[in-house]
N, C-alpha and C positions, 0 to 999 in steps of 0.2 A: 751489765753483762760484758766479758773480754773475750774477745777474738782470739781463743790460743795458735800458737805461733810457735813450728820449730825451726831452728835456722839451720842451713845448711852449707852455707860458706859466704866467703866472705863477698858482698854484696848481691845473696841472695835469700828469699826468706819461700816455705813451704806452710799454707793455712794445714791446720791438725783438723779442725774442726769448722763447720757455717756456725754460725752465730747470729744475732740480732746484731745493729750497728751499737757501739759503745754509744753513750748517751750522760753518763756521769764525768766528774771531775777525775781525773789521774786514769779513767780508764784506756788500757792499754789499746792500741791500732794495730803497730806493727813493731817488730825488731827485725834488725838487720844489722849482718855480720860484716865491719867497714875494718876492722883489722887482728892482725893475730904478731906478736911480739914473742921472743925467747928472752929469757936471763939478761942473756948476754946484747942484744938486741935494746931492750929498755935501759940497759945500764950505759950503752952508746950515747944511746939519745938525750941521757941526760948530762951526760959529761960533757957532749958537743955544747950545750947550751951551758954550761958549767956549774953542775946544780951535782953534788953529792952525791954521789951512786952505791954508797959505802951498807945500806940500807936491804938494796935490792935483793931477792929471794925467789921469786919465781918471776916466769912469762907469763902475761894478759893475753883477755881476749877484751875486746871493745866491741860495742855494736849502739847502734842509732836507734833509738826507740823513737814512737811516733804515738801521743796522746793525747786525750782529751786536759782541758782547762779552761782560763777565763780568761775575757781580756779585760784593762782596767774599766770599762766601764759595767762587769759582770755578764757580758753574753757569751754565748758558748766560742770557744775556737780550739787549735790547737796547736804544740810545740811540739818539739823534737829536742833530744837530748843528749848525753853521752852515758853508756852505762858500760863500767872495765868492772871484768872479774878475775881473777887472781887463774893462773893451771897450779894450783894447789888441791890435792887430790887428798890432803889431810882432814880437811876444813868442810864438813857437811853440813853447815849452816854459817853463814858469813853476818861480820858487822858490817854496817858500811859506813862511807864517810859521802857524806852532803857536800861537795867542792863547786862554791859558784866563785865565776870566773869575773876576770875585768875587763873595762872596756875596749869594745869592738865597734868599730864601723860598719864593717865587710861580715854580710851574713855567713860566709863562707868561708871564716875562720873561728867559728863558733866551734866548739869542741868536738860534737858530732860530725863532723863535718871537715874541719883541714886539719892535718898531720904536724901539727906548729906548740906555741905557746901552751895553748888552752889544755895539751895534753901531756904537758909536764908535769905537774902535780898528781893529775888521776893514775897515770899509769908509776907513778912511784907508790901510792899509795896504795893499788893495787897488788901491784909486787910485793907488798910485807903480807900479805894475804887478806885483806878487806876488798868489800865489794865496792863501788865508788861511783854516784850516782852526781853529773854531770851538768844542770841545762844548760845549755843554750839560750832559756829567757823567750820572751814574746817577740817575733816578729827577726830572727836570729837563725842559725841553720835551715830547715827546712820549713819553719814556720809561716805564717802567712803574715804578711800586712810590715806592719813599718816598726821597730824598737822603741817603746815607751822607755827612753834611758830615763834613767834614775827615778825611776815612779818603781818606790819601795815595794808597794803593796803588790801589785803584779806580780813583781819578781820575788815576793814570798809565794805566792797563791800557783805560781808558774813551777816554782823548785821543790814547792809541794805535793803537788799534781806528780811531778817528777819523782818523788820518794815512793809513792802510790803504784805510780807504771812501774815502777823500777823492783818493787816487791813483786808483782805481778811474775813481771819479764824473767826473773831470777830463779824465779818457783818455776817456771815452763822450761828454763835450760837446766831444770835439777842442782840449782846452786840456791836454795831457798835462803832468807835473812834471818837473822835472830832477831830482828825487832831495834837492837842498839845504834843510835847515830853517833857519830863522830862531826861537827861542823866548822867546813872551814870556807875559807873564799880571801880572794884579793882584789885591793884596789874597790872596788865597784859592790863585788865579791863578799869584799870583805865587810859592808856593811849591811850587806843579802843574809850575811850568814849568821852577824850579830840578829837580825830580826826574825829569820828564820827559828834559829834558838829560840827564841822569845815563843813562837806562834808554837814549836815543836812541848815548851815548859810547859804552857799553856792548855795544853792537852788537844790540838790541833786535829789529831789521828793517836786514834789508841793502839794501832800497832806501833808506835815508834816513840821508843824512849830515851831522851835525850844529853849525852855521855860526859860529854863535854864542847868547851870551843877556842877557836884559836884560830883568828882570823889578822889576813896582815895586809896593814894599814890603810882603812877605810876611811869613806870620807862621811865620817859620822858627824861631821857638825860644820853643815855647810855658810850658815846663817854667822854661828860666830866666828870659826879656821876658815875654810877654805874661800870661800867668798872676796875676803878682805885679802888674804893672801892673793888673791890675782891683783891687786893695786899697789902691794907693798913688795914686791919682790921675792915673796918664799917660794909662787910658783913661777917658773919657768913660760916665757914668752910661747913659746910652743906649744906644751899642753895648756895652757892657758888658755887657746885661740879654738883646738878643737876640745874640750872640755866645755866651754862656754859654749859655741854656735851649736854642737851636740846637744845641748842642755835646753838651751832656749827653745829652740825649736820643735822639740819633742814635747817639753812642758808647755808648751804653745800649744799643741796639740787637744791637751786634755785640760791646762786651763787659760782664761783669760789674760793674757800676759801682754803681749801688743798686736793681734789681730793680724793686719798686713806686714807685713816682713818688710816695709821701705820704715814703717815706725819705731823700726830697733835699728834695721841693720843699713850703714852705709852704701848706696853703690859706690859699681858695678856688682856688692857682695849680696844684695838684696835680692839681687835677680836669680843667684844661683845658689844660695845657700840650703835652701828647703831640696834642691835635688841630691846633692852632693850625701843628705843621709837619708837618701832611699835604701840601704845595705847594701848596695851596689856598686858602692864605689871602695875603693881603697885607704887605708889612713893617707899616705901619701899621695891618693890624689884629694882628697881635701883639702887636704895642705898647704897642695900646690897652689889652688884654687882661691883661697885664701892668706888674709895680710900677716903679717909677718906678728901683728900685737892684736889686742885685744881692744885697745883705744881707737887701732885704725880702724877697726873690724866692725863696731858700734856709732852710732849718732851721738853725736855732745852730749844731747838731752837724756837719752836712754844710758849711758856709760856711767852720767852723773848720779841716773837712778840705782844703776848697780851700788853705787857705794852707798844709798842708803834705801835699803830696799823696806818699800811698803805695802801694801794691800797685796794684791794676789801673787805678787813677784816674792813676795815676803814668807805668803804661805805656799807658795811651792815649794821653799828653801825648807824650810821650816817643817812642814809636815813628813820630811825624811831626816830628823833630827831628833829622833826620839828611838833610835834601834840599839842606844845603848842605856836607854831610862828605864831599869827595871831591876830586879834581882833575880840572877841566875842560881838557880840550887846544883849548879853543875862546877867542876873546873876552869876554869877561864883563864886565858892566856893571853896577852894582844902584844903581836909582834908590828914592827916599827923601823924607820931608820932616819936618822939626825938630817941625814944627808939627800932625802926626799924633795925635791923640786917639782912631782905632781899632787903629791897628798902629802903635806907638809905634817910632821908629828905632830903639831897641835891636835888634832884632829885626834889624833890616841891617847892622848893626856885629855883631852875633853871625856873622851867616851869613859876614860879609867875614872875622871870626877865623877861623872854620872853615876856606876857604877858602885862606885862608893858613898853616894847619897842615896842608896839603897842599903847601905851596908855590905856589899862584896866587895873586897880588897883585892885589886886583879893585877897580879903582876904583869910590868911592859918591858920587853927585850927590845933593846936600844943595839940594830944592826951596825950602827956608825954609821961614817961617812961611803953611802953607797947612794946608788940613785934608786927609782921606785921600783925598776928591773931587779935590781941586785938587793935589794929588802926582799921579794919575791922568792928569789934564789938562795941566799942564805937561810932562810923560815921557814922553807919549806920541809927540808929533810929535819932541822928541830922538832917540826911538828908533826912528823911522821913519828919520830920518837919520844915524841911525850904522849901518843896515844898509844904508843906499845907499851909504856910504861905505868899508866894510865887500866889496860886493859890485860896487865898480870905480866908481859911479854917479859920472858927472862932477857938479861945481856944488852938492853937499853939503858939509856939514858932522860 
């Protein structure tokens, strides 16, 4: 059962009707209207940030949904998410595009939620006329409890729940979906969305069928790229240090990895590490908070096990290394840049092998020398334009 819902401005929402309490996966709660964009407005925003605006066609609306889902251990909870639809008054039935986002510390700049990064891509996306369904992820905008980072499964079962609300919410503001996904995501995102793909092929939900993908540069192969790359220099000191304590600590959480936080992490970072990603704090105040390397940041002993990771440290890596081990019967694209010092390309030539040990041959656009930002920025509007072209759109690319 869903609580319909019509909204009436922007951060306010009017029940239509009582209802029973939602009770299933994806069922919708609430929508709520957090912003409203002109042409000219989104085409600002993205030029500030220096992202191609050459694309843009109409003004968004955005609003925060609030839904039912699961948490990784399957009990009930729920998320909030971002859902932008196009003021295109052509368009009585919309595609939309699936855009999961990358990593966040700060519950509060989840997409629903702050006026920043996370809503670069939807609301470009939006402006070519598709509807663009957003999460936020577990325990991230207004959700409850803490971010299971990088626990795959979640963050399928979370973006899914999210495709589900998000047909709901679309049909009650009279902008109903055609059914057609578009799937993209970065960084974090970007291997949500390889896997998402997979579960959408798969026949996950039979309203939604799935278009294509075009995800830019995920960290699809943490066990063999990115792991090793924190020892040898392809990642950067920085994202190195919160990548890692982000990672550990959350995967701590749901498996067996070292128990008390003095048996990974050195002080005085022992003491403070587990707070510091409650969503509450800042990237920069972790940062701060934290040592400049990843060697200073860990104990001899646990540092040493990094580099050869075994039993449950193993399969934590491991068991989110398989989102590109499949054959997609769709288009595939995987964007990339040489020049990456957080998700080093390996990590996209891994996933393109994989892929091709299914037999799909997936071409990889090699942005050059740019950093993980600027692969972001340059692929974004590509990928706006290979699903207009993709989806008949005349005058693309």
């Amino acid at each position: 059962m869903v609580t319909a819902l019509l909204v009436t401005g922007v951060g306010s929402f009017t029940p239509l009707a009582q209802a029973r309490p939602a009770s299933q996966r994806g069922d919708l709660i609430q929508v709520e209207a957090v912003s409203t964009r002109t042409p000219s407005q989104v085409s600002d925003f993205l030029k500030s940030a220096g992202i191609d605006n050459t694309e843009v066609r109409y003004g968004v609306r955005g609003y925060r949904i609030t839904y039912r889902t699961i948490t990784p251990q399957g009990t009930p909870t729920t998320a909030t998410g971002l859902l932008v639809l196009p003021e295109d008054g052509r368009h009585t039935r919309l595609d939309v595009v699936a855009d999961t986002h990358g990593t966040m510390v700060d519950r509060d700049y989840a997409p629903s939620v702050g006026e920043d990064d996370g809503r670069l891509s939807p609301y470009l996306h939006a402006s070519v006329g598709r509807a663009v369904a957003a999460p936020d992820y577990l325990g991230l905008g207004k959700g409850p409890g803490r971010h299971p980072y990088m626990d795959t499964a979640s963050a399928v079962s979370a973006s899914l729940d999210m495709l589900r609300a998000t047909r709901t919410a679309a049909r009650e503001l009279g902008r109903p979906l055609t059914g057609n996904v578009y799937g993209t995501g970065f960084s974090q995102g970007g291997q949500v969305a390889m896997a998402l793909g997979r579960a959408l092929s798969q026949g996950a939900d039979a309203h939604f069928r799935l278009k294509a993908l075009a995800p830019v540069s995920g960290p699809y192969d943490i066990v063999g790229q990115e792991m090793p790359a924190l020892f040898d220099g392809r990642v950067n000191d920085t994202s190195g240090v919160l990548y890692m304590a982000y990672w550990l600590t959350a995967q701590n959480r749901l498996h067996p990895l070292y128990g008390d936080t003095r048996n990974a992490f050195r002080e005085p970072y022992a003491q403070v590490v587990e707070g510091l990603f409650d969503t509450h704090h800042t990237t920069e105040e972790v940062l701060a908070a934290l040592p400049s390397t990843v060697k200073e940041m860990l104990t001899p002993a646990f540092y040493a096990r990094l580099q050869h990771p075994s039993g449950a440290l193993f399969d934590a890596a491991r068991n989110n290394d398989h989102t590109c081990d499949w054959k997609p019967d769709v288009p595939v694209r995987l964007y990339t840049a040489s020049g990456d010092t957080d998700v080093p390309i390996g990590n996209t030539l891994s996933c393109a092998r994989q892929l091709a040990a299914h037999g799909k041959r997936t071409p990889v656009t090699d942005q050059g020398e740019v950093d993980h930002n600027g692969a972001f920025k340059k692929s974004v509007p590509q990928i706006v334009r290979l699903f207009n072209s993709l989806a008949g759109i005349a005058g693309t690319a």
